[in-house]
C-alpha positions as CSV (number, residue, x, y, z in Angstrom):
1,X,-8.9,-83.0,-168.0
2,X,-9.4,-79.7,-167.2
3,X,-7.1,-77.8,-164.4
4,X,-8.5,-75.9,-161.6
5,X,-7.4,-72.2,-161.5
6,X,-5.1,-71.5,-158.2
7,X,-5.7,-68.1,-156.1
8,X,-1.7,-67.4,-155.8
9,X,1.1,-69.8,-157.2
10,X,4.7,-69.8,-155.9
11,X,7.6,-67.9,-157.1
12,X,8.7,-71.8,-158.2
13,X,5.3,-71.9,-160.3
14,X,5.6,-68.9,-161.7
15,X,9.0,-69.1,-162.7
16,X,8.1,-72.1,-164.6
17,X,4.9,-71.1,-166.4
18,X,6.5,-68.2,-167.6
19,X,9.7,-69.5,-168.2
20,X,11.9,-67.2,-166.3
21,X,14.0,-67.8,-163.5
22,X,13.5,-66.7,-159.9
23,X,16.1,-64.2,-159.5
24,X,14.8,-62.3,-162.9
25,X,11.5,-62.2,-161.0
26,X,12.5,-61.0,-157.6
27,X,14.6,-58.0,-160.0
28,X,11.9,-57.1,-162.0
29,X,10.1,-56.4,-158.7
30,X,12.6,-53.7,-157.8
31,X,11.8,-51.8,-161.4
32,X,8.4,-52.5,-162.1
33,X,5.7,-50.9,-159.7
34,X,3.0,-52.9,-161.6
35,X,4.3,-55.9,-160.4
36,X,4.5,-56.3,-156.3
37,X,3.1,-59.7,-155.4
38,X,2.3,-60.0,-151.8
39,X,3.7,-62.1,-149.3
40,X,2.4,-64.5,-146.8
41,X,3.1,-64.4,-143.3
42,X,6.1,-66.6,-143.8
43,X,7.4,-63.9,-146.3
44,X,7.3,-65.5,-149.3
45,X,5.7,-64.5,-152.6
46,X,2.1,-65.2,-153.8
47,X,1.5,-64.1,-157.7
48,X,-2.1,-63.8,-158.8
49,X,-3.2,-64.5,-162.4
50,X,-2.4,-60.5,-162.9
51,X,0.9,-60.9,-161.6
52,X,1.6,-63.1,-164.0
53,X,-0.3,-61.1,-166.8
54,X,1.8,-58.5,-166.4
55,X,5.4,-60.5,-166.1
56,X,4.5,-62.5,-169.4
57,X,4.0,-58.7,-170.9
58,X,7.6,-57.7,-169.4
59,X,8.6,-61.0,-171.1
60,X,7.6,-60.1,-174.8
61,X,8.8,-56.3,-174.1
62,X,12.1,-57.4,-172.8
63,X,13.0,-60.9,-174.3
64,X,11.3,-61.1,-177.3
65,X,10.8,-57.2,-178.9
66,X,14.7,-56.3,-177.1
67,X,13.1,-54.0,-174.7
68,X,15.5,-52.6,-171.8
69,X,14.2,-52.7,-168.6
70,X,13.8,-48.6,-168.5
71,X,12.1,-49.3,-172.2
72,X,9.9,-51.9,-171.0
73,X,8.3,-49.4,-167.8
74,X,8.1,-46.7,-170.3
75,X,6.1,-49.0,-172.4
76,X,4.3,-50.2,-169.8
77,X,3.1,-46.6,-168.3
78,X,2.4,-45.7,-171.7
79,X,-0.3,-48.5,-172.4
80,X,-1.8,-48.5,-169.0
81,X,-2.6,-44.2,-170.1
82,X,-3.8,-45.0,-173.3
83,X,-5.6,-48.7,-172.7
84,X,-3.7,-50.0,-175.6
85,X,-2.3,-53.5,-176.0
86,X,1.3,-54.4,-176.8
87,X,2.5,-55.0,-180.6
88,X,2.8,-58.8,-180.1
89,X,-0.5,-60.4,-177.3
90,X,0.5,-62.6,-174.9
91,X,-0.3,-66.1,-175.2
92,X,-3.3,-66.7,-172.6
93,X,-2.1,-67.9,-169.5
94,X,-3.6,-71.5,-169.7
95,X,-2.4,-72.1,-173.2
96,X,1.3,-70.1,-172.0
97,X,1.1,-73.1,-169.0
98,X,0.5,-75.9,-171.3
99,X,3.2,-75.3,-173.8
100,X,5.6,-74.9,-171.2
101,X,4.3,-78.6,-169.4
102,X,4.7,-80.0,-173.1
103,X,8.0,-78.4,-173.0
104,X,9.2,-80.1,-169.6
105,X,7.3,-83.1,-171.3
106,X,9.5,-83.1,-174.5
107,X,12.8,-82.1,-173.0
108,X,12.1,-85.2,-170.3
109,X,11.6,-87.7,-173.7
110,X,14.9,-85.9,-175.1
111,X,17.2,-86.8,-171.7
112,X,16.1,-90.6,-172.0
113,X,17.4,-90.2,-175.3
């Protein structure tokens, strides 16, 4: 079954496909200028697919290659200047989104344990 592609997604939704909590998110706001989602008229956040793009890059800079976070926007300036992709890709978003449902999946089975 193939899943239809949302416009924006929640700070809830994003949180969970990328495997970060909320409050990390709304921090990494306040640093990063590349990543300001907009609001609604209610105030609250609406991430686009590049939104997310770029927090699952901050997410291999900081928690997987040890980045800090002043590390991480020097990184990230110095790729967007010279094009070049991180060391390590990103897992595409869809595929990033399924392992972390099969995740939720498998630690679901593991609690009925």
């Amino acid at each position: 079954m193939s899943k239809i592609k949302k416009l924006y997604y929640s700070i809830g939704e994003v949180s969970q496909i990328c495997d970060i909590e909320a409050h990390v998110l709304r921090y990494w706001e306040t640093i990063f200028d590349t990543l300001k989602p907009t609001k609604n008229r209610a105030g609250k956040r609406m991430y686009t697919e590049a939104d997310i793009k770029v927090i699952m890059e901050l997410k291999v800079l900081i928690k997987d290659e040890k980045y800090s976070t002043a590390g991480a926007k020097k990184a990230l300036n110095t790729r967007d200047k010279s094009s070049q992709p991180l060391k390590k890709e990103p897992l595409p978003l869809d595929v990033s989104r399924d392992l972390r449902e099969v995740k939720i999946f498998l630690e679901s089975l593991l609690q009925r344990i």
